[in-house]
DRENDO-1510 file (C-alpha; in Angstrom, 1 decimal, always signed):
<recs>
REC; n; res; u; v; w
REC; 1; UNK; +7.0; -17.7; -10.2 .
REC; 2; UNK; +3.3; -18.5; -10.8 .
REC; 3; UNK; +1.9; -21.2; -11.2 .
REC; 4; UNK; +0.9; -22.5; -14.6 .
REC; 5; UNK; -2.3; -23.7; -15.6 .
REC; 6; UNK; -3.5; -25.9; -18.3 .
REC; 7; UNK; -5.8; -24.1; -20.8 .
REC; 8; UNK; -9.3; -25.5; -20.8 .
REC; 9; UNK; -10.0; -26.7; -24.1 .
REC; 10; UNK; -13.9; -26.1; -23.5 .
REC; 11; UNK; -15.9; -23.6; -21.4 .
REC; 12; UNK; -17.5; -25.2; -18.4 .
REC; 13; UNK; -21.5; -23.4; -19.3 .
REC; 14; UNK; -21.1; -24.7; -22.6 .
REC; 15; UNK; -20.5; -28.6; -21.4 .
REC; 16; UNK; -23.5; -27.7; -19.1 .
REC; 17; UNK; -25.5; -26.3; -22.1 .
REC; 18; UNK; -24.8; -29.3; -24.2 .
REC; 19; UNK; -25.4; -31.4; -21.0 .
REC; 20; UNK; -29.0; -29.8; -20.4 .
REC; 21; UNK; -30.0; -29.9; -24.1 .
REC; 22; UNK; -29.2; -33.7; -24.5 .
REC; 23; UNK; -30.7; -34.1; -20.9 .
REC; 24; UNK; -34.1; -32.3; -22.0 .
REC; 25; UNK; -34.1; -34.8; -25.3 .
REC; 26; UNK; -33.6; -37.9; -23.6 .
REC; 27; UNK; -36.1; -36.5; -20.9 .
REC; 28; UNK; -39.1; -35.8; -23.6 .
REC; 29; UNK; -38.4; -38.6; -25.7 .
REC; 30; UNK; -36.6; -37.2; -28.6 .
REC; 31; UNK; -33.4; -39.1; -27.6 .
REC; 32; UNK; -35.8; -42.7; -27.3 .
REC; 33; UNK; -34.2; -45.9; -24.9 .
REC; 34; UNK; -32.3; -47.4; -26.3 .
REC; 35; UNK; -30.7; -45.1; -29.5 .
REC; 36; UNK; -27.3; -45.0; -30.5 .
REC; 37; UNK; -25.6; -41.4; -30.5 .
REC; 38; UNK; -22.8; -39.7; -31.8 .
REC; 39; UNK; -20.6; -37.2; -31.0 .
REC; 40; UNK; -20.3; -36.2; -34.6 .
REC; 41; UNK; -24.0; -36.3; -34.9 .
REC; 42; UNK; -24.7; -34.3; -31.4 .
REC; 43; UNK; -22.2; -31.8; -32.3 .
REC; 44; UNK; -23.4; -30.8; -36.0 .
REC; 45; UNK; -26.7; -30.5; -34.5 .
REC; 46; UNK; -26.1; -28.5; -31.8 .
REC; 47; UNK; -23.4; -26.3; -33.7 .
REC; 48; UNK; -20.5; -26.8; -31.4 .
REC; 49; UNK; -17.6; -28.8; -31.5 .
REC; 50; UNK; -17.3; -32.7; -30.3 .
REC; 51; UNK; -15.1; -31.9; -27.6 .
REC; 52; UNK; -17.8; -30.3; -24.8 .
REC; 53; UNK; -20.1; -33.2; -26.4 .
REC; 54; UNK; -17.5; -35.4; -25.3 .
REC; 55; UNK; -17.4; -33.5; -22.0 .
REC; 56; UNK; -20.9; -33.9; -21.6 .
REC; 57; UNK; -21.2; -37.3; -22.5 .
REC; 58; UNK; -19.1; -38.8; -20.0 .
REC; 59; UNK; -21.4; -36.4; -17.3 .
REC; 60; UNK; -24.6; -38.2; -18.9 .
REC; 61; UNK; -22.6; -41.9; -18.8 .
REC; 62; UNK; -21.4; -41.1; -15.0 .
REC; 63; UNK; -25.0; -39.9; -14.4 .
REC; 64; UNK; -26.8; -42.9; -16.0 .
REC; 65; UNK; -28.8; -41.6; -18.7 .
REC; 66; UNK; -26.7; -43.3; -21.4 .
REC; 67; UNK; -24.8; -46.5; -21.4 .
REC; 68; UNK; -21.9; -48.5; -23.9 .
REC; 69; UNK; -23.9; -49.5; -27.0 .
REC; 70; UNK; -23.4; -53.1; -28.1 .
REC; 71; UNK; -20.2; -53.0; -30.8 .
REC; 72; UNK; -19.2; -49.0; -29.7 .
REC; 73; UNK; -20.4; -45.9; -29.2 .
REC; 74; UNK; -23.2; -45.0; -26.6 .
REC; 75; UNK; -26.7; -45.5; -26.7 .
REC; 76; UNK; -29.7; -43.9; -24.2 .
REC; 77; UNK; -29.9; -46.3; -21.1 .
REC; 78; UNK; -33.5; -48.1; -20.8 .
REC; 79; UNK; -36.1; -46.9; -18.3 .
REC; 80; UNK; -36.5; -48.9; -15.3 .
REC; 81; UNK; -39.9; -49.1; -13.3 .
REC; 82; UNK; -38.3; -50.4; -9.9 .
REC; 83; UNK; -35.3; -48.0; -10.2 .
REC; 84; UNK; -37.8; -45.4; -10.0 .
REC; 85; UNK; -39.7; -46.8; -7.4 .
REC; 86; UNK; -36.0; -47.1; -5.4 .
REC; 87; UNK; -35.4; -43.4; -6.1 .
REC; 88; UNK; -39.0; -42.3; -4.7 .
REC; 89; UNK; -37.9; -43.9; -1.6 .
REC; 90; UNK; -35.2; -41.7; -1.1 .
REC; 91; UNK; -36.9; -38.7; -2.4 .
REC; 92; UNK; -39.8; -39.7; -0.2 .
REC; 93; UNK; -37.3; -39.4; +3.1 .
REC; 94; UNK; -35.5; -36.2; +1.9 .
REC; 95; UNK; -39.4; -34.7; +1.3 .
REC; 96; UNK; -40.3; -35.4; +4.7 .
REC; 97; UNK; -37.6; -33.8; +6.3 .
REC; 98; UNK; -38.1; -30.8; +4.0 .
REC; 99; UNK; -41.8; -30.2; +5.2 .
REC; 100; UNK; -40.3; -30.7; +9.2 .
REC; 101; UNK; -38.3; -28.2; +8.9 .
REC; 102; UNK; -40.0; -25.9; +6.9 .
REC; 103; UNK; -43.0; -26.4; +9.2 .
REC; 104; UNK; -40.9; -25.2; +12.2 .
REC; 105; UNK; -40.4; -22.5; +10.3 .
REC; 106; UNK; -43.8; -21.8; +9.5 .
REC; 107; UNK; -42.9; -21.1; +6.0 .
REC; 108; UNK; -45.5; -19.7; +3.3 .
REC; 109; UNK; -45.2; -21.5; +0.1 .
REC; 110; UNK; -46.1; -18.7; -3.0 .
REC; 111; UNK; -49.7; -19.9; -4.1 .
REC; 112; UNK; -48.7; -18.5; -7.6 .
REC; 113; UNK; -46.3; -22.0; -7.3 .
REC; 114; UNK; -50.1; -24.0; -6.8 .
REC; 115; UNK; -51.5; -21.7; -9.2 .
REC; 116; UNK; -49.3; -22.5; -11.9 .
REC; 117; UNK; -49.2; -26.6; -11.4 .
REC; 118; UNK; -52.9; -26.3; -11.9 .
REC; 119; UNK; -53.1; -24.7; -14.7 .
REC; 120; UNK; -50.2; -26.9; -16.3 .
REC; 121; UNK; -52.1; -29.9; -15.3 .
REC; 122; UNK; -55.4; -28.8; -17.3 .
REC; 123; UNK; -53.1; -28.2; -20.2 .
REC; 124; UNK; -50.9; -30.8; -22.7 .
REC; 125; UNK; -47.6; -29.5; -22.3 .
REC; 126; UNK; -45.9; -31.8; -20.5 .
REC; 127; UNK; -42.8; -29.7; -20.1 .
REC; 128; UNK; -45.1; -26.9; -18.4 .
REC; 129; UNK; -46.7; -30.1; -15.7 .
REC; 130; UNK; -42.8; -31.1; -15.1 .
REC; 131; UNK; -41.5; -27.6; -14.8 .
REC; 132; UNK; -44.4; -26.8; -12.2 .
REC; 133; UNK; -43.7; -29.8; -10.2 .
REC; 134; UNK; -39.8; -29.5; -9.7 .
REC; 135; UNK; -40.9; -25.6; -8.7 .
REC; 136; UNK; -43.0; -26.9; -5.8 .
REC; 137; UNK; -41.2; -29.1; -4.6 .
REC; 138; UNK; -37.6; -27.1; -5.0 .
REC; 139; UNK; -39.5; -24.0; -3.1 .
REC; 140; UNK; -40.1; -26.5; -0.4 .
REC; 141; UNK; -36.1; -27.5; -0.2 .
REC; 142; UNK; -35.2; -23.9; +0.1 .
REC; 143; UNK; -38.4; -23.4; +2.7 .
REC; 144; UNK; -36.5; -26.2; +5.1 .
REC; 145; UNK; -33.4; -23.6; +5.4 .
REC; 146; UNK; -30.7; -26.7; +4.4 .
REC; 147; UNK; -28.9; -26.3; +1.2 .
REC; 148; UNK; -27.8; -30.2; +1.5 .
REC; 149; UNK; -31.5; -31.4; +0.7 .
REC; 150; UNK; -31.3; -29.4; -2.2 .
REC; 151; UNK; -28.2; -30.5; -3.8 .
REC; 152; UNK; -29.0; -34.2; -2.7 .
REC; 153; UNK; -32.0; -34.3; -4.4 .
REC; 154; UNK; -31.1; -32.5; -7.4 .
REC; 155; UNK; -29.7; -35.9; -9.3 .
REC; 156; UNK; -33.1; -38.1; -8.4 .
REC; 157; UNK; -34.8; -35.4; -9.9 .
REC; 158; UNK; -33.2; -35.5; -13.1 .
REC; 159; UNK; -33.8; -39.1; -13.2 .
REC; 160; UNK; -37.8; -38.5; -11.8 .
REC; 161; UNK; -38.0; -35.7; -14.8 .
REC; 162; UNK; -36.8; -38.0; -17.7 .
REC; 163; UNK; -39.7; -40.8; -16.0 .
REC; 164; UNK; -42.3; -38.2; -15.6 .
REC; 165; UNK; -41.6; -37.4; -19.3 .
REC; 166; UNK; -42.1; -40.9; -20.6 .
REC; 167; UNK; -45.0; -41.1; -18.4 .
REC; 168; UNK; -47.5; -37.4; -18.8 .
REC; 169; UNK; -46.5; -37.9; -22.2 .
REC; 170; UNK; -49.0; -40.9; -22.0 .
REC; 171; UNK; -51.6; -39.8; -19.4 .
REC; 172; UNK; -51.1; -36.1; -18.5 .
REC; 173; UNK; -51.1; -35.1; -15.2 .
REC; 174; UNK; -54.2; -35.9; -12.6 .
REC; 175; UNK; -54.9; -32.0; -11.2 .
REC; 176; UNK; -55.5; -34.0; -8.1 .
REC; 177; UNK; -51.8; -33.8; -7.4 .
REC; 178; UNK; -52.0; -30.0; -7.0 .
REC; 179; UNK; -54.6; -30.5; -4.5 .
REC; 180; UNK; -52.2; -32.6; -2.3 .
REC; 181; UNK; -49.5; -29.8; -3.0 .
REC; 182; UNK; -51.7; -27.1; -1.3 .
REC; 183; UNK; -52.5; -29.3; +1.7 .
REC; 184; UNK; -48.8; -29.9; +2.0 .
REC; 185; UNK; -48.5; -25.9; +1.6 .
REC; 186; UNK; -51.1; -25.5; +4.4 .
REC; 187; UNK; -49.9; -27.2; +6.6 .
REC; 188; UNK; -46.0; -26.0; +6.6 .
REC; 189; UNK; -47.7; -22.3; +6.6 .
REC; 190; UNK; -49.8; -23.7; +10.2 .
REC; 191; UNK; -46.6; -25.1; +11.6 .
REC; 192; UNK; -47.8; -28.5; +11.7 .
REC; 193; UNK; -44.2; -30.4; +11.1 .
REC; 194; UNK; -46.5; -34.1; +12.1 .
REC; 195; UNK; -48.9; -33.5; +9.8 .
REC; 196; UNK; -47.2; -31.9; +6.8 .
REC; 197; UNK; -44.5; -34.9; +7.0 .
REC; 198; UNK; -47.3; -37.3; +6.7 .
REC; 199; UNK; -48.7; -35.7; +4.0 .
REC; 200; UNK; -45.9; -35.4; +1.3 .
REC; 201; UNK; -45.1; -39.3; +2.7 .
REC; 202; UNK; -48.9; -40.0; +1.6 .
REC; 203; UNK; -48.0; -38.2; -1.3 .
REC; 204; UNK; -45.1; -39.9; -2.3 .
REC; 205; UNK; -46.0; -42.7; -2.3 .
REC; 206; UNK; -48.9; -42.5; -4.5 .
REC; 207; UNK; -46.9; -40.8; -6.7 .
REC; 208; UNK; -44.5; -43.6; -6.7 .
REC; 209; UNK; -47.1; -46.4; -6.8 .
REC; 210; UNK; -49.0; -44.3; -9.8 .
REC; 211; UNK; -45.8; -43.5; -11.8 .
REC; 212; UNK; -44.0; -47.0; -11.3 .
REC; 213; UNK; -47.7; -48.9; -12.5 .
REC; 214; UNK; -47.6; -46.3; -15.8 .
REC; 215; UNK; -44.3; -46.5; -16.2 .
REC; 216; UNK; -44.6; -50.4; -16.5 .
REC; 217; UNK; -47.6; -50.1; -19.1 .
REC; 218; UNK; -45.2; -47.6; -21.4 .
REC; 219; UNK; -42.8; -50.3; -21.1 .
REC; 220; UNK; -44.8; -52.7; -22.0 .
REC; 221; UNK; -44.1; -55.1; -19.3 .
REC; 222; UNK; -45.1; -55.6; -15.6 .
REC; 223; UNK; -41.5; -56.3; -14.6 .
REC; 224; UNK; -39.0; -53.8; -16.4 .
REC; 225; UNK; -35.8; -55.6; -15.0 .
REC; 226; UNK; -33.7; -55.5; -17.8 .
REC; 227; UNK; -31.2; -53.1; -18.9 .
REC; 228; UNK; -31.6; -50.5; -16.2 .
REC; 229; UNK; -29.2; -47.4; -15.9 .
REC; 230; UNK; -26.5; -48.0; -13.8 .
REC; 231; UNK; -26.7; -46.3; -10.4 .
REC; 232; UNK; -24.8; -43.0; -10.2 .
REC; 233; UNK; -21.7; -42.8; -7.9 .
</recs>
Protein backbone atom coordinates (compact mmCIF):
# COMPACT_ATOMS: atom_id res chain seq x y z
CA UNK A 1 0.00 0.00 0.00
CA UNK A 2 1.62 3.47 -0.55
CA UNK A 3 2.49 5.53 1.47
CA UNK A 4 0.41 8.67 2.24
CA UNK A 5 1.44 12.04 2.29
CA UNK A 6 0.21 15.14 3.80
CA UNK A 7 -0.88 17.76 1.24
CA UNK A 8 1.28 20.88 1.39
CA UNK A 9 -0.83 23.67 2.18
CA UNK A 10 1.66 26.15 0.34
CA UNK A 11 3.99 25.72 -2.65
CA UNK A 12 7.63 25.81 -1.57
CA UNK A 13 8.72 28.82 -4.63
CA UNK A 14 6.02 30.81 -3.38
CA UNK A 15 7.29 30.84 0.49
CA UNK A 16 10.66 31.59 -1.21
CA UNK A 17 9.04 34.40 -3.33
CA UNK A 18 7.48 35.89 -0.33
CA UNK A 19 10.73 35.26 1.55
CA UNK A 20 12.93 37.11 -1.12
CA UNK A 21 10.44 40.07 -1.53
CA UNK A 22 10.30 40.74 2.29
CA UNK A 23 14.18 40.05 2.27
CA UNK A 24 14.71 42.73 -0.55
CA UNK A 25 12.48 45.32 1.59
CA UNK A 26 14.08 44.87 4.78
CA UNK A 27 17.43 44.93 2.70
CA UNK A 28 16.70 48.55 0.90
CA UNK A 29 15.07 50.05 3.76
CA UNK A 30 11.45 49.86 2.89
CA UNK A 31 10.92 47.39 5.84
CA UNK A 32 12.95 50.12 8.42
CA UNK A 33 14.57 48.47 12.01
CA UNK A 34 12.63 48.28 13.99
CA UNK A 35 8.85 48.18 12.33
CA UNK A 36 6.04 46.05 13.29
CA UNK A 37 4.64 43.67 10.49
CA UNK A 38 1.74 41.71 9.81
CA UNK A 39 0.84 38.81 8.19
CA UNK A 40 -2.49 40.34 7.24
CA UNK A 41 -0.67 43.39 6.05
CA UNK A 42 2.27 41.39 4.13
CA UNK A 43 -0.27 39.22 2.57
CA UNK A 44 -2.78 41.92 1.06
CA UNK A 45 0.19 43.52 -0.31
CA UNK A 46 1.71 40.99 -1.89
CA UNK A 47 -1.69 39.25 -3.09
CA UNK A 48 -1.22 35.91 -1.58
CA UNK A 49 -2.50 34.31 1.30
CA UNK A 50 -1.11 34.58 5.13
CA UNK A 51 -0.20 31.06 5.19
CA UNK A 52 3.35 31.11 2.90
CA UNK A 53 3.69 34.73 4.79
CA UNK A 54 3.56 32.74 7.79
CA UNK A 55 5.94 30.24 6.15
CA UNK A 56 8.20 32.76 5.36
CA UNK A 57 8.22 34.55 8.42
CA UNK A 58 9.35 31.99 10.66
CA UNK A 59 12.46 31.52 7.70
CA UNK A 60 13.15 35.42 8.30
CA UNK A 61 12.75 34.96 12.37
CA UNK A 62 15.10 31.69 12.22
CA UNK A 63 17.38 33.73 9.88
CA UNK A 64 17.51 36.86 12.11
CA UNK A 65 16.08 39.59 10.03
CA UNK A 66 13.02 40.04 12.25
CA UNK A 67 12.48 39.44 15.89
CA UNK A 68 9.23 39.25 18.68
CA UNK A 69 7.83 42.80 18.82
CA UNK A 70 7.24 44.14 22.31
CA UNK A 71 3.31 43.13 23.25
CA UNK A 72 3.00 40.56 19.89
CA UNK A 73 3.58 40.25 16.56
CA UNK A 74 7.13 40.75 14.86
CA UNK A 75 9.03 43.59 14.10
CA UNK A 76 12.44 44.08 11.68
CA UNK A 77 15.44 43.18 13.98
CA UNK A 78 17.94 46.33 14.52
CA UNK A 79 21.27 46.57 12.60
CA UNK A 80 24.28 45.81 14.46
CA UNK A 81 27.83 47.34 13.51
CA UNK A 82 29.89 44.56 15.43
CA UNK A 83 27.69 41.76 14.19
CA UNK A 84 28.75 42.75 10.93
CA UNK A 85 32.23 43.18 11.70
CA UNK A 86 31.91 39.27 13.35
CA UNK A 87 30.36 38.14 10.03
CA UNK A 88 33.34 39.79 7.79
CA UNK A 89 35.52 37.69 9.80
CA UNK A 90 34.15 34.62 8.68
CA UNK A 91 33.50 35.82 5.19
CA UNK A 92 37.09 37.08 5.29
CA UNK A 93 38.37 33.18 5.93
CA UNK A 94 35.94 31.57 3.51
CA UNK A 95 37.21 34.45 0.74
CA UNK A 96 40.65 33.41 1.27
CA UNK A 97 40.30 29.95 0.72
CA UNK A 98 38.15 30.71 -2.39
CA UNK A 99 41.06 32.75 -4.15
CA UNK A 100 43.58 29.50 -3.01
CA UNK A 101 41.86 27.37 -4.70
CA UNK A 102 40.74 29.12 -7.52
CA UNK A 103 44.40 30.33 -7.98
CA UNK A 104 45.52 26.62 -8.24
CA UNK A 105 43.30 26.46 -10.77
CA UNK A 106 44.31 29.36 -12.55
CA UNK A 107 40.88 30.47 -13.03
CA UNK A 108 39.81 33.59 -15.33
CA UNK A 109 37.28 35.68 -13.70
CA UNK A 110 34.72 37.26 -16.76
CA UNK A 111 36.01 40.94 -16.90
CA UNK A 112 32.37 41.74 -17.95
CA UNK A 113 31.87 40.79 -13.85
CA UNK A 114 34.66 44.08 -13.23
CA UNK A 115 33.05 45.78 -15.94
CA UNK A 116 29.78 45.84 -14.56
CA UNK A 117 30.72 46.71 -10.71
CA UNK A 118 32.33 49.75 -12.26
CA UNK A 119 29.82 51.04 -13.95
CA UNK A 120 27.29 50.40 -10.88
CA UNK A 121 29.64 52.18 -8.68
CA UNK A 122 29.59 55.49 -10.92
CA UNK A 123 25.85 55.14 -10.85
CA UNK A 124 23.03 55.57 -7.75
CA UNK A 125 21.36 52.40 -7.84
CA UNK A 126 22.28 50.87 -4.97
CA UNK A 127 20.58 47.62 -5.87
CA UNK A 128 22.78 47.54 -9.29
CA UNK A 129 26.41 48.20 -6.70
CA UNK A 130 24.98 45.14 -4.41
CA UNK A 131 23.95 43.03 -7.24
CA UNK A 132 27.58 43.56 -8.87
CA UNK A 133 29.32 42.77 -5.77
CA UNK A 134 27.62 39.39 -4.69
CA UNK A 135 28.33 38.49 -8.70
CA UNK A 136 32.10 38.82 -8.12
CA UNK A 137 32.43 37.47 -5.40
CA UNK A 138 29.86 34.29 -6.06
CA UNK A 139 31.99 33.74 -9.47
CA UNK A 140 34.90 33.49 -7.28
CA UNK A 141 33.04 30.60 -4.98
CA UNK A 142 32.26 28.69 -8.04
CA UNK A 143 36.07 29.49 -9.53
CA UNK A 144 37.45 27.52 -6.17
CA UNK A 145 35.58 24.20 -7.47
CA UNK A 146 33.87 23.64 -3.73
CA UNK A 147 30.19 23.87 -3.59
CA UNK A 148 30.46 24.04 0.41
CA UNK A 149 31.97 27.67 0.27
CA UNK A 150 29.09 28.58 -1.64
CA UNK A 151 26.32 27.40 0.34
CA UNK A 152 28.29 28.55 3.63
CA UNK A 153 28.50 31.74 2.62
CA UNK A 154 25.24 32.26 1.12
CA UNK A 155 23.45 33.30 4.73
CA UNK A 156 26.38 36.00 5.69
CA UNK A 157 25.62 37.40 2.49
CA UNK A 158 22.20 37.98 3.02
CA UNK A 159 22.97 39.57 6.19
CA UNK A 160 26.19 41.70 4.32
CA UNK A 161 23.33 42.71 1.55
CA UNK A 162 20.74 44.11 4.03
CA UNK A 163 24.11 46.26 5.72
CA UNK A 164 25.40 47.25 2.36
CA UNK A 165 21.91 48.53 1.74
CA UNK A 166 21.58 50.70 4.83
CA UNK A 167 25.09 51.75 4.08
CA UNK A 168 25.50 52.81 -0.25
CA UNK A 169 22.15 54.07 0.51
CA UNK A 170 24.23 56.81 2.41
CA UNK A 171 27.58 57.02 0.64
CA UNK A 172 27.47 55.05 -2.63
CA UNK A 173 29.99 52.82 -3.44
CA UNK A 174 33.94 54.02 -3.69
CA UNK A 175 34.87 52.56 -7.51
CA UNK A 176 38.12 51.90 -5.76
CA UNK A 177 36.65 48.58 -4.58
CA UNK A 178 36.44 47.43 -8.28
CA UNK A 179 40.00 48.13 -8.55
CA UNK A 180 40.84 45.67 -5.66
CA UNK A 181 38.39 43.21 -7.48
CA UNK A 182 40.51 43.15 -10.66
CA UNK A 183 43.77 42.72 -8.78
CA UNK A 184 42.14 39.90 -6.96
CA UNK A 185 41.02 38.63 -10.56
CA UNK A 186 44.65 38.94 -11.79
CA UNK A 187 46.08 37.32 -9.66
CA UNK A 188 43.76 33.90 -9.50
CA UNK A 189 44.09 34.15 -13.50
CA UNK A 190 48.43 34.17 -12.74
CA UNK A 191 48.07 31.34 -10.28
CA UNK A 192 49.39 33.20 -7.51
CA UNK A 193 47.30 31.34 -4.54
CA UNK A 194 49.94 33.68 -1.81
CA UNK A 195 49.21 36.60 -3.22
CA UNK A 196 45.60 36.51 -4.33
CA UNK A 197 44.75 35.25 -0.63
CA UNK A 198 46.41 38.21 0.69
CA UNK A 199 44.63 40.38 -1.37
CA UNK A 200 40.91 39.65 -0.84
CA UNK A 201 42.24 39.43 3.17
CA UNK A 202 43.44 43.15 2.51
CA UNK A 203 40.34 43.57 0.99
CA UNK A 204 38.17 42.43 3.52
CA UNK A 205 39.13 43.91 5.96
CA UNK A 206 38.89 47.33 4.68
CA UNK A 207 35.67 46.59 3.68
CA UNK A 208 34.86 45.52 7.06
CA UNK A 209 36.61 48.42 8.79
CA UNK A 210 34.80 50.96 6.10
CA UNK A 211 31.28 49.36 6.33
CA UNK A 212 31.32 48.77 10.32
CA UNK A 213 32.63 52.80 10.80
CA UNK A 214 29.45 53.81 8.20
CA UNK A 215 27.33 51.61 9.48
CA UNK A 216 27.87 53.20 13.11
CA UNK A 217 27.31 56.81 11.73
CA UNK A 218 23.72 55.50 10.04
CA UNK A 219 23.10 54.36 13.43
CA UNK A 220 23.79 57.09 14.97
CA UNK A 221 26.01 55.73 17.55
CA UNK A 222 29.80 54.59 17.83
CA UNK A 223 28.73 51.43 19.80
CA UNK A 224 25.48 49.79 18.17
CA UNK A 225 25.25 47.06 20.96
CA UNK A 226 21.74 47.03 21.51
CA UNK A 227 19.11 44.97 20.04
CA UNK A 228 21.16 43.04 17.60
CA UNK A 229 19.62 40.03 15.52
CA UNK A 230 19.99 36.93 17.05
CA UNK A 231 22.61 34.67 15.52
CA UNK A 232 21.26 32.15 13.08
CA UNK A 233 21.37 28.40 13.99
Amino acid sequence: MPAQLLQLEAAPDLVDRVYRSLLDAISDGSLAPGQRITQEDIAQQLAVSRQPVLQALRLLKKDGFVQDAPGRGLQVSALDAQWTRDMYQVRGALDALAARLAAHRRHRIDPALILQGRLAARGSNVAAMIDADLAFHRALYEAAGNPLIAETAQLHWKHLKRVMGAVLQQTGQREAVWDEHEAIADAIAAGDAERAARLIEEHGSHASRVLGERLDAVLGTATANTSHPRRPT
